[in-house]
C-alpha positions as a printed Julia matrix, in Angstrom:
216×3 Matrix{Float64}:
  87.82  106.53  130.69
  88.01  102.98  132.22
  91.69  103.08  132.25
  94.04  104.94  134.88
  97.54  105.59  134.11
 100.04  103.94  137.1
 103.16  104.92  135.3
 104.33  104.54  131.53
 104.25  100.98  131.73
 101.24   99.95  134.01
  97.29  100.83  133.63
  94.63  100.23  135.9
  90.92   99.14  134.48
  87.51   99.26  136.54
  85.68   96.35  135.8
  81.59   96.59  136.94
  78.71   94.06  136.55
  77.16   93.9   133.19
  80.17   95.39  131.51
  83.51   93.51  129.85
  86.67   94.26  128.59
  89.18   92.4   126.06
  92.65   92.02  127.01
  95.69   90.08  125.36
  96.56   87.67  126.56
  99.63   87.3   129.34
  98.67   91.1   130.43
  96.78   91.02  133.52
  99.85   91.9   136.41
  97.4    92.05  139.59
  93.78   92.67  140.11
  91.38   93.5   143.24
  88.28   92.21  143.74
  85.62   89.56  142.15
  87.08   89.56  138.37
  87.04   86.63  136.39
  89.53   86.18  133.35
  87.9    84.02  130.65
  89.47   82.87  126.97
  87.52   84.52  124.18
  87.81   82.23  120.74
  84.83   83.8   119.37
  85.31   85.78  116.21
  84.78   84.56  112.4
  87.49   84.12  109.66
  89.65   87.02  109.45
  88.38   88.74  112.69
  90.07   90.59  115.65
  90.23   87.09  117.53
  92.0    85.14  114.7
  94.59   88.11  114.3
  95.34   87.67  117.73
  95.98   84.08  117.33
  98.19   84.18  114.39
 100.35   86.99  115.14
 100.82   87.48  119.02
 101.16   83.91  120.09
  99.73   81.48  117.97
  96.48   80.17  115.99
  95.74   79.11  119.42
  96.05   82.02  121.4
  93.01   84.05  122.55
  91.8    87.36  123.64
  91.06   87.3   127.5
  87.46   88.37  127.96
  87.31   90.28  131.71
  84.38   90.12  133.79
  83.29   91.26  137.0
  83.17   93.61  139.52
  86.92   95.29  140.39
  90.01   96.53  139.32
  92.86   95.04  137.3
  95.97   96.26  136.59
  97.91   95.42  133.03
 100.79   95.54  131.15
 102.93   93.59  129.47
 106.62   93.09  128.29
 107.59   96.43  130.27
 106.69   97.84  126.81
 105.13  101.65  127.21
 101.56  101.99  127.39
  99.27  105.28  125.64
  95.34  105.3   126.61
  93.64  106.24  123.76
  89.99  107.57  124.01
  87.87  107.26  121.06
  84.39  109.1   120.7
  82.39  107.77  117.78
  85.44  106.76  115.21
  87.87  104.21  114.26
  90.88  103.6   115.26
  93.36  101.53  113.14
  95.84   99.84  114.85
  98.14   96.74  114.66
  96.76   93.72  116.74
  99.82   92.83  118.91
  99.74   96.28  120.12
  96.64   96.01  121.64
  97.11   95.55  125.61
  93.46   95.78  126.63
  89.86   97.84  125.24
  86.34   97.65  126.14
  84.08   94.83  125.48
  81.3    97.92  123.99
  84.04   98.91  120.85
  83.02   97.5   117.73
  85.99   94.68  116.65
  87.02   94.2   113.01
  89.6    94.1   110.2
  90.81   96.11  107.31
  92.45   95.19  104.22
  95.36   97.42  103.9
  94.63   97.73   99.7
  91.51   99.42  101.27
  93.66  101.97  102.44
  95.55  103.85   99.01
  95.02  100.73   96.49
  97.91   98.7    95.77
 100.25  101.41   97.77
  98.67  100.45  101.01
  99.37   96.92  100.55
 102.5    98.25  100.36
 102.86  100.13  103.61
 101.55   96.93  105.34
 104.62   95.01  104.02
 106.94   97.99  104.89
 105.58   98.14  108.23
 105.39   94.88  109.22
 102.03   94.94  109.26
 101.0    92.68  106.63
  97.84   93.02  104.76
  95.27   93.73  107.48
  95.07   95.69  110.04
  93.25   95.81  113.54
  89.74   98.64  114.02
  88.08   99.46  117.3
  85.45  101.89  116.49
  82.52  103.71  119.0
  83.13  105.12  122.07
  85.14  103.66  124.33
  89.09  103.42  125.41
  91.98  101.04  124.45
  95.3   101.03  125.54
  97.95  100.33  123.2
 101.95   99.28  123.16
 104.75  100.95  121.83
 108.49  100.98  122.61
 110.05  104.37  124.02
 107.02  105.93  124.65
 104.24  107.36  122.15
 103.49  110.59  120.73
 100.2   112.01  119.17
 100.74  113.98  116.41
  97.3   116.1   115.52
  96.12  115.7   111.37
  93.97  118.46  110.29
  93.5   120.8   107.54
  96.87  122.28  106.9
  98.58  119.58  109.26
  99.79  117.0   107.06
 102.36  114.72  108.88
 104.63  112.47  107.53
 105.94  109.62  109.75
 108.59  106.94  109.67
 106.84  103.59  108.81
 108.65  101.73  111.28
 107.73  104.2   113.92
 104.39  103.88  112.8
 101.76  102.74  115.77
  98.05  103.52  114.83
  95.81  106.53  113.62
  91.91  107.28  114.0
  89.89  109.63  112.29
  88.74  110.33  108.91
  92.17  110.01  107.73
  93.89  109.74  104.54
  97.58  108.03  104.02
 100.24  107.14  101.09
 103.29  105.81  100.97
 106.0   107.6    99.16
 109.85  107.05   98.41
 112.04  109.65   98.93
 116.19  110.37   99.88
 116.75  111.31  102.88
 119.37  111.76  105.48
 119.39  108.08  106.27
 120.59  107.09  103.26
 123.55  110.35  103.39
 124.77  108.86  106.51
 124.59  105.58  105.61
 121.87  103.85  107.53
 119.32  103.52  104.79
 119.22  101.19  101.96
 119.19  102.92   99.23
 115.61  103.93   99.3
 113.45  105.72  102.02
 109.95  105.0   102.37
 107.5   108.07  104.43
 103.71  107.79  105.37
 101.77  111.11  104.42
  98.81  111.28  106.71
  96.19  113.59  105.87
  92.46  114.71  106.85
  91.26  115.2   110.2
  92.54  113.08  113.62
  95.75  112.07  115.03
  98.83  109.77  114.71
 100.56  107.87  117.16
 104.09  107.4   116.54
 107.03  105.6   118.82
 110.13  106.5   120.01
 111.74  103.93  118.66
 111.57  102.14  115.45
 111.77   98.76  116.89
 108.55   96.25  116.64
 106.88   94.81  119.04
């Protein structure tokens, strides 16, 4: 992996010749040795690079494209920070999470109605999502942001999860999900409004799910 943990808040990334990495923008805290930081605004309609722009900062706003030959540390908002290793799949994740990946992952977009039809349209708007969502896939590593800390919860046969939707930070995997309503204890004590919403993850990867239910 490219990334070493500091603490929960701070990774460190080597950087050699002939290789890149993507960060977001804002999240470089220090770095050590010849590393150049360079504004990325490639990317075609609907791509990785447009996502960034219109939900972290801006149409505007860029990926950072890192170059060079070093180490830099990142981090950003004091929000904490999970490495996540991928070896061949896809991870689905949310676009302002993203703190920094490497250049060699494949960048795109889903549709969320790809995702369980008209229902996972629906989780996008009930996790602030929207209607697309962010996938790295290949080999590679990409930290991600989460308040409280993060959690991964395994999915395999016999380990269906269910998870909060506003806890909610990515999956990868062949995974399945749905959204379903349901009454629970939030809405017997009060804090719910009337109707609970759960994500049922199924198949075989992981979950990574927040401490907190706050967004980014």
């Amino acid at each position: 992996m490219p990334f070493r943990e500091i603490n929960s808040k701070v990774v460190e990334a080597s950087v050699a010749p002939g290789q890149k990495m993507f960060s977001q923008r804002g999240a470089m805290l220090a770095y050590r040795g010849d590393v150049t930081f360079t504004p990325n605004i490639a990317g075609g309609q609907g791509g990785l690079m447009s996502m960034i722009g219109r939900r972290v900062a801006g149409e505007a706003t860029p990926l950072m494209t890192v170059e060079g030959n070093g180490t830099v540390m990142f981090g950003h908002g004091g929000h904490h920070i999970q490495v996540i290793g991928l070896e061949g799949d896809t991870l689905y994740v949310e676009a302002d999470r993203l703190l920094a990946f490497d250049g060699s992952l494949e960048q795109g977009t889903m549709f969320m109605g790809a995702q369980g039809g008209v229902m996972g349209m629906v989780r996008g708007q009930v996790t602030g999502q929207g209607l697309f969502t962010t996938t790295l896939k290949g080999h590679g590593s990409v930290a991600v942001m989460a308040h409280g800390g993060i959690i991964e919860l395994p999915i395999g046969q016999g380990r269906t999860v269910h998870v909060d939707p506003q806890a909610y930070v990515a999956h990868h995997g062949d995974v399945r999900n749905k959204l379903s309503t349901a009454v629970g204890w939030r809405d017997m004590v009060g804090r719910g409004s009337g109707e609970a919403f759960q994500l049922e993850l199924s198949g075989n990867g992981a979950v990574y799910v927040q401490a907190s239910e706050e967004k980014l």
